[in-house]
C-alpha positions in Angstrom: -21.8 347.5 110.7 -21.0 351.0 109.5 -17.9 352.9 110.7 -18.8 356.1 112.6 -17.1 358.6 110.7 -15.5 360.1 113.1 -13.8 356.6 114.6 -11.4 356.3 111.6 -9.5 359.6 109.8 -9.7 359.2 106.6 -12.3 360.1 104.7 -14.5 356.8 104.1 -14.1 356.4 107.5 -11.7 353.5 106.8 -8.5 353.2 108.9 -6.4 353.1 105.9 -6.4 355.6 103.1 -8.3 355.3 99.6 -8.1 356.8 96.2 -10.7 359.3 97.5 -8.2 360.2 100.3 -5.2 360.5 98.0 -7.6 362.4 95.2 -8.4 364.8 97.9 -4.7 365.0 98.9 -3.8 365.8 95.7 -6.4 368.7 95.1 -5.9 370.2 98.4 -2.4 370.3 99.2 -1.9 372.4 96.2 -3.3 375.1 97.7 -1.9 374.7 100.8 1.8 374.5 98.4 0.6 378.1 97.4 1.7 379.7 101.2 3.9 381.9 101.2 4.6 382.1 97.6 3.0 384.9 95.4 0.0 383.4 95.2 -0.5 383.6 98.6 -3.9 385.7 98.3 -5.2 382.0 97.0 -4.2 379.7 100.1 -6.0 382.6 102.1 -9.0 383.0 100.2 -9.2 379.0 99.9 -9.7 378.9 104.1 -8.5 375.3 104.1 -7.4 375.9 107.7 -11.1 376.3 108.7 -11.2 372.7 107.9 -9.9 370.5 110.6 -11.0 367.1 109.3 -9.7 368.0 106.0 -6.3 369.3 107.4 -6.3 366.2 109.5 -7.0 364.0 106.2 -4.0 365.9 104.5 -1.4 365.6 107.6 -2.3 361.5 107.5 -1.6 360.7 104.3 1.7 362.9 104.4 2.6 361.0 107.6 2.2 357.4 105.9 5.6 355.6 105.6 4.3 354.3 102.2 4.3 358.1 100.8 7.2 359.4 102.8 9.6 359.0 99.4 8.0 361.7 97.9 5.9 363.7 100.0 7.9 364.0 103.0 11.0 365.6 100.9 11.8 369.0 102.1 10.8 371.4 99.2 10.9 375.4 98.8 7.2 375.5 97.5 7.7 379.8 96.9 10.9 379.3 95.0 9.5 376.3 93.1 5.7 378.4 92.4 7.6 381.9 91.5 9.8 379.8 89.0 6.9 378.4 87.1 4.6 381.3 87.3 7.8 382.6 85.3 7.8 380.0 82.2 5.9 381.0 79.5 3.0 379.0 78.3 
């Protein structure tokens, strides 16, 4: 029997989260890092918030207690951007 997708958040519609969740993760929560720093234009032009499955999918996987050691540590995203846009490459 199939999961409705819809009945579990993540995004194989399984009630734990997958390597497709946490590639997903990955890819999106950069942009959503680039808030507020200068490259906000990017996080407004990406529209992630028009995406409430997706945002729901991000806020999960940040709210697992498995993940908490790194993603749940309080970061200055715009200080930490602004410094690397700075380095040269």
């Amino acid at each position: 029997m199939q999961a409705e997708f819809g009945s579990n958040p993540f995004a194989l519609a399984t009630e734990n989260p997958t390597y497709l969740d946490l590639y997903i993760f990955t890819h999106i929560e950069k942009l959503r890092m680039l808030a507020g720093t200068a490259y906000d234009r990017a996080y407004k032009a990406s529209q992630i918030e028009k995406f409430p499955r997706i945002v729901q999918l991000l806020d999960l996987v940040k709210a697992r207690p498995e993940f908490q050691g790194i993603l749940a540590k309080k970061v200055n995203w715009a200080q930490w951007v602004s410094w690397h846009a700075k380095q040269p490459t």
